[in-house]
C-alpha positions in Angstrom: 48.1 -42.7 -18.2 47.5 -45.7 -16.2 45.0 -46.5 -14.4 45.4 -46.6 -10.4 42.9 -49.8 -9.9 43.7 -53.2 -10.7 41.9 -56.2 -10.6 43.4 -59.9 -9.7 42.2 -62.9 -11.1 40.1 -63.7 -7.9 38.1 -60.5 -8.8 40.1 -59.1 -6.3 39.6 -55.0 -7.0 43.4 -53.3 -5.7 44.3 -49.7 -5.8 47.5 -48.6 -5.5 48.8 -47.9 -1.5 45.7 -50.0 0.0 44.8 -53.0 0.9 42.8 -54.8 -2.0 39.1 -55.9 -0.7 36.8 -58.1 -3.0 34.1 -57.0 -4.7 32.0 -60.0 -3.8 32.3 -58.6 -0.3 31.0 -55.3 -1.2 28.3 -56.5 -2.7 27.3 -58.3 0.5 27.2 -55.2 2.6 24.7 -53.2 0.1 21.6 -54.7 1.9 22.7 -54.9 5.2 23.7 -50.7 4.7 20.6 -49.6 2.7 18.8 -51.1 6.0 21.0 -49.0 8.2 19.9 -45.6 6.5 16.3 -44.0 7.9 14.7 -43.9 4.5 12.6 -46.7 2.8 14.1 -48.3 -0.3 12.0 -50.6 -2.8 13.4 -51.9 -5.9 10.6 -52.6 -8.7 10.0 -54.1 -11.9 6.4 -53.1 -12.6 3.1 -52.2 -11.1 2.0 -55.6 -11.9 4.5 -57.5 -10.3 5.4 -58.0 -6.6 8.5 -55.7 -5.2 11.9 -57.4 -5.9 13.6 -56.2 -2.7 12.4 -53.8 0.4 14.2 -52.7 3.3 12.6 -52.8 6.6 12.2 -49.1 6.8 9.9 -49.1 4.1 7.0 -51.2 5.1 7.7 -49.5 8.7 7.1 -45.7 7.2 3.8 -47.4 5.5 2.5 -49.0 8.0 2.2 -52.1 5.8 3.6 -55.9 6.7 6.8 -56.8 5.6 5.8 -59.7 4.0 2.7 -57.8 2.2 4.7 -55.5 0.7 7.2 -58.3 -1.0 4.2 -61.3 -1.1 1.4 -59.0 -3.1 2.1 -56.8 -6.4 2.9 -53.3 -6.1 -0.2 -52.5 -7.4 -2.2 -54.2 -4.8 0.3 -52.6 -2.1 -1.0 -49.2 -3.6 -4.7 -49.8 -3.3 -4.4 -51.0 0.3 -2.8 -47.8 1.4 -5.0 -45.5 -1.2 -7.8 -47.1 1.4 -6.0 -44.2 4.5 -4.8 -41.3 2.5 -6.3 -38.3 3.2 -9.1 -36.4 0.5 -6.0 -33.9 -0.6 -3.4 -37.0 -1.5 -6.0 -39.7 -3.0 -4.6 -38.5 -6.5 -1.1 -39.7 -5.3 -2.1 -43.3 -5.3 -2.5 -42.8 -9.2 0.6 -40.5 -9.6 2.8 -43.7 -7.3 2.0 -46.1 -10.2 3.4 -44.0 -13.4 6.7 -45.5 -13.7 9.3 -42.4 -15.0 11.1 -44.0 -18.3 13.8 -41.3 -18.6 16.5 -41.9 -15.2 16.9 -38.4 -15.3 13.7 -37.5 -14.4 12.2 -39.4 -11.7 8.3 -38.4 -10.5 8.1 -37.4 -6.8 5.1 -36.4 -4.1 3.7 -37.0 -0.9 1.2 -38.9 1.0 -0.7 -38.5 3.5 -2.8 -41.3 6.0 -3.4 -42.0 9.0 -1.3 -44.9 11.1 -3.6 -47.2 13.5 -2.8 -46.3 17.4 -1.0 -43.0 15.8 -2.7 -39.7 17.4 -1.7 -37.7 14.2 -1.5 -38.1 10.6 1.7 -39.5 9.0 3.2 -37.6 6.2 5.5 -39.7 3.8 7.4 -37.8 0.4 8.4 -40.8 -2.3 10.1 -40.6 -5.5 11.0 -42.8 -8.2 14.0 -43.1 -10.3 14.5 -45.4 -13.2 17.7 -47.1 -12.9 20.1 -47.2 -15.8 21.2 -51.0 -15.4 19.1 -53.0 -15.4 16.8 -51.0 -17.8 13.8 -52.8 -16.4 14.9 -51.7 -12.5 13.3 -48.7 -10.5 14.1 -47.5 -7.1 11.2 -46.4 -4.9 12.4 -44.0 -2.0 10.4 -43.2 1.0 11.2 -40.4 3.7 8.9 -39.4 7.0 8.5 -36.0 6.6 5.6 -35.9 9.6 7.7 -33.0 11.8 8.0 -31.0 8.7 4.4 -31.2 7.2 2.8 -30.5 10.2 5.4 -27.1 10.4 4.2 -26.5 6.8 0.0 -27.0 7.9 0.7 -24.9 11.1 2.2 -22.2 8.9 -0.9 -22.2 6.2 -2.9 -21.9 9.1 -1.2 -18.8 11.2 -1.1 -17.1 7.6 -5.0 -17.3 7.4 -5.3 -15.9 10.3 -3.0 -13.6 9.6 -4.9 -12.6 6.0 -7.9 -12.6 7.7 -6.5 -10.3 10.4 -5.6 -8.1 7.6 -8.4 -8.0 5.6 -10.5 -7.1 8.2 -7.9 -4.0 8.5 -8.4 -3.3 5.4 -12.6 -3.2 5.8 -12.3 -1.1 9.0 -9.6 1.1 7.5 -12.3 1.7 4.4 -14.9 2.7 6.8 -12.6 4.8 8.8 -11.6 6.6 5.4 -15.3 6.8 4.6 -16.2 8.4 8.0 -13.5 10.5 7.3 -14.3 12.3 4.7 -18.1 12.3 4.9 -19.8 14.9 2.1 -23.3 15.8 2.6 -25.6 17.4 0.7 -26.9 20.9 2.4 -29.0 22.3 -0.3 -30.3 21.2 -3.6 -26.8 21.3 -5.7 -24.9 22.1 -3.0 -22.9 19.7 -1.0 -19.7 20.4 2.1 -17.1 18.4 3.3 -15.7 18.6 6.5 -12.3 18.2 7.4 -11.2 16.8 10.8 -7.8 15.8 11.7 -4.5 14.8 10.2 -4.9 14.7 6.4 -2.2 12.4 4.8 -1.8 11.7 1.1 -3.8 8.3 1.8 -6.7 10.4 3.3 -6.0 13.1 0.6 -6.0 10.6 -2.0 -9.6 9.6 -0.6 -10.9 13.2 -0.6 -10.7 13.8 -3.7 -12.4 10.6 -4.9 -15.0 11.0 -2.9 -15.8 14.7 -4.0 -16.0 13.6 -7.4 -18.2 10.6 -6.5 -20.5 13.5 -4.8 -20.7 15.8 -7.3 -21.7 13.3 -9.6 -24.1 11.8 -7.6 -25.7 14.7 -6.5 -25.5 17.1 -9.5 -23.7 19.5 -7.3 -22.6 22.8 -8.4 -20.8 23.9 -5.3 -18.9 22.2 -3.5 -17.6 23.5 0.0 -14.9 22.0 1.7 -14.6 22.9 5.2 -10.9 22.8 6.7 -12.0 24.4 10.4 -10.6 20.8 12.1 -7.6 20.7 10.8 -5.1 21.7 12.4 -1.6 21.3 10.3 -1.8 22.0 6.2 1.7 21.2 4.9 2.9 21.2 1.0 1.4 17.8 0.3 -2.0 18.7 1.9 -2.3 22.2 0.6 -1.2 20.8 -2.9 -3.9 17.7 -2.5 -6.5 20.2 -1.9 -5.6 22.4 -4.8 -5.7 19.4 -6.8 -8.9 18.4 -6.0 -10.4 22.2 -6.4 -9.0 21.4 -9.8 -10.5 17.9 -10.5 -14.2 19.5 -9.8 -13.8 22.1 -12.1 -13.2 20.0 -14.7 -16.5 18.4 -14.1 -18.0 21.5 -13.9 -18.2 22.4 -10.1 -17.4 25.0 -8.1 -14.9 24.6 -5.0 -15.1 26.7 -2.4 -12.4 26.5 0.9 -14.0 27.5 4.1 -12.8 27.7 7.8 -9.1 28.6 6.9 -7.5 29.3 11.1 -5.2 32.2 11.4 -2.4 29.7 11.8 -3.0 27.6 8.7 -3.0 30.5 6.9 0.2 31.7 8.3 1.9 28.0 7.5 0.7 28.2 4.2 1.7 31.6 3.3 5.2 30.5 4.7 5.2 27.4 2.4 4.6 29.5 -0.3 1.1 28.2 -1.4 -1.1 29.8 -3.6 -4.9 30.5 -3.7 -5.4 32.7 -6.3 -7.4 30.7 -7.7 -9.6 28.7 -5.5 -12.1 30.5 -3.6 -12.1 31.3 0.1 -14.7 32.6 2.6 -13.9 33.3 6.3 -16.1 30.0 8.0 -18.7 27.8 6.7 -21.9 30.5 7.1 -20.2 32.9 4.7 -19.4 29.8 2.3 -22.8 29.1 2.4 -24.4 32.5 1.8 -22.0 32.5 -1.2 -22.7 29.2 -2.6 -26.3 30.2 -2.2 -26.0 33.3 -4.1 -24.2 31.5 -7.0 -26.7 28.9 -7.4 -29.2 31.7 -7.9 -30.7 32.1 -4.2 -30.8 33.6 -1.0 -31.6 33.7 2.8 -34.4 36.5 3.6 -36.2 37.1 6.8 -39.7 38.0 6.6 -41.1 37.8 10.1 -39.0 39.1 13.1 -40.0 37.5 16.9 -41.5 40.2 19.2 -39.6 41.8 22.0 -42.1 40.6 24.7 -39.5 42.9 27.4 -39.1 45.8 25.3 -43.1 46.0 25.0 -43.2 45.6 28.4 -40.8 47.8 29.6 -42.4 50.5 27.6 -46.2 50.0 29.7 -47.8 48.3 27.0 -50.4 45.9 27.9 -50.8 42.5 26.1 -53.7 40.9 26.2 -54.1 36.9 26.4 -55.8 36.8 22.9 -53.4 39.1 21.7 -50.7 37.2 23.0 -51.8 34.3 21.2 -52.3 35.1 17.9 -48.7 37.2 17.9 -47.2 33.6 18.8 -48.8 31.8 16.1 -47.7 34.1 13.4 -44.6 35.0 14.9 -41.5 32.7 13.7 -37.5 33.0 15.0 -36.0 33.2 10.9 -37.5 31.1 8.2 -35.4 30.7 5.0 -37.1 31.0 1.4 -36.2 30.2 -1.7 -36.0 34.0 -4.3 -35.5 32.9 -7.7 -32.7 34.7 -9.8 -30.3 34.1 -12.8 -27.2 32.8 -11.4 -24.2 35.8 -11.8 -21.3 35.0 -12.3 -19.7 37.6 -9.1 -22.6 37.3 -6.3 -23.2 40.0 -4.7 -23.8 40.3 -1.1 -26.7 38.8 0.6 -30.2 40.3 -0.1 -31.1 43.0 2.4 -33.4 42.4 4.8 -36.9 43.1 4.7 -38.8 43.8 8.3 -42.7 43.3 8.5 -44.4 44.7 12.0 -46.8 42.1 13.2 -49.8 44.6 14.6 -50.5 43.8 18.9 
């Protein structure tokens, strides 16, 4: 097939249907069009020798003299700017000398210094490409990339504020899960957790974890979890809460569910949840009086307060002295500890025992 360029004997290069223009001429607008275009261009032999040709842009985007940049070796051109980059691009003025040997990979990166009479710091990205004729030839590029370095710093910056911002979500949201589901420890073995509020899978997620951290802690045997805030028990709660009953008796605890509302009940009845395994008292004072009796103990009252208006309604006279003593050895309810072997039903609380304190 043949070709569609021809060459005359002036060196004249013609293709077919234009006018023929001469090489020669082409040749002459290379320089005057590589200092048209907005980047720097630099054509090198080696570190050690001065540049072989520069465009005006390029000692312009380095802030250097023209006639430095051609006069003194590349070398030396490197060290004077290495003497402005900034602490993060001072390894650049190392990785700028290492000329690539394969023209198919060229070595690229950016620097960063400040310009004299500039209020900001200049950003320049360079690269370097071997060129494949001459084989001793390399072509330095330079391109201000100030407008888009300073988008990229102002970014880095809003997104550490935005981490931050979110981290100290994260720390509030821990202490707001940890107020949440405080347990406490109301008797020796014995600890109760008190439900307030919504309880999403987070939160229930977060209950259970920190029953188990409890029970361990605290050697607890019973645990009573306390639902009387809460106003709304759907599936996932109900199920979290079964779940949990479950993950303390694997380590050897009793759960007991206190404070279930007429209306909870009726939702979860409706949902079709069961209890049949997880015991339930009525509010937190019958949970306790049963977590007491299965831990082997129980509330008894031994004094009883005095009905000062009954005595005197009746036309009973109280002396002073008598008075006196009868408050110091009368008490409202004090609670004492009555050793027994844990059963495994508890009965119903101890009956109560009533001592006369003589007028």
């Amino acid at each position: 097939m043949e070709s569609p360029h021809r060459q005359q004997d002036d060196g004249t290069e013609v293709r077919d249907g234009q006018v023929a223009t001469p090489t020669a001429a082409i040749a002459d607008l290379i320089p005057e069009l590589l200092s048209a275009i907005g980047d720097g261009a630099v054509v090198l032999s080696a570190p050690s020798e001065r540049a072989l040709w520069a465009n005006e842009q390029a000692s312009e985007l380095l802030g250097l003299d023209p006639s430095l940049l051609l006069r003194a070796t590349f070398a030396d051109v490197v060290a004077q700017l290495a003497k402005r980059l900034t602490a993060e691009t001072q390894s650049q003025a190392t990785a700028i000398l290492s000329l690539p040997s394969d023209p198919s990979e060229p070595t690229q990166g950016r620097l960063v210094f400040q310009i004299q009479g500039e209020p900001t710091e200049r950003a320049i990205d360079w690269s370097i490409r071997k060129l494949t004729a001459p084989s001793d030839r390399w072509l330095l590029l330079l391109r201000n990339v100030t407008a888009l370095w300073a988008s990229e710093r102002a970014h880095q910056r809003t997104n550490s504020v935005l981490h931050n911002v979110v981290d100290e979500q994260q720390h509030l949201l821990q202490m707001i899960r940890q107020l949440g589901t405080p347990v406490l420890p109301i008797y020796r073995r014995i600890v109760v957790l008190p439900l307030v509020g919504h309880v999403d899978s987070s939160r229930a997620e977060h209950v259970m974890d920190a029953v188990l951290a409890a029970i361990v802690r605290y050697q607890a045997a019973v645990v009573l979890i306390d639902i009387t805030g809460v106003t709304v028990v759907d599936t996932a709660v109900a199920n979290s809460l079964i779940q949990t009953v479950r993950a303390a008796d694997m380590i050897g605890a009793l759960s007991i569910l206190v404070g279930i509302s007429a209306e909870v009940a009726r939702s979860m009845v409706h949902l079709g949840v069961g209890l049949d395994r997880v015991v339930t008292q009525r509010d937190l004072q019958a949970g306790i009086a049963y977590a007491l009796k299965h831990t082997g103990h129980a509330i008894v009252r031994v004094r009883e307060e005095i009905d000062w208006i009954a005595n005197f309604i009746g036309g009973e006279t109280v002396t002073e002295a008598e008075s006196s003593a009868a408050s110091q050895t009368s008490a409202t309810e004090e609670a004492i500890e009555t050793e027994s072997e844990p059963s495994a039903e508890p009965d119903l609380l101890a009956p109560s025992t009533t001592q006369e304190v003589p007028l």
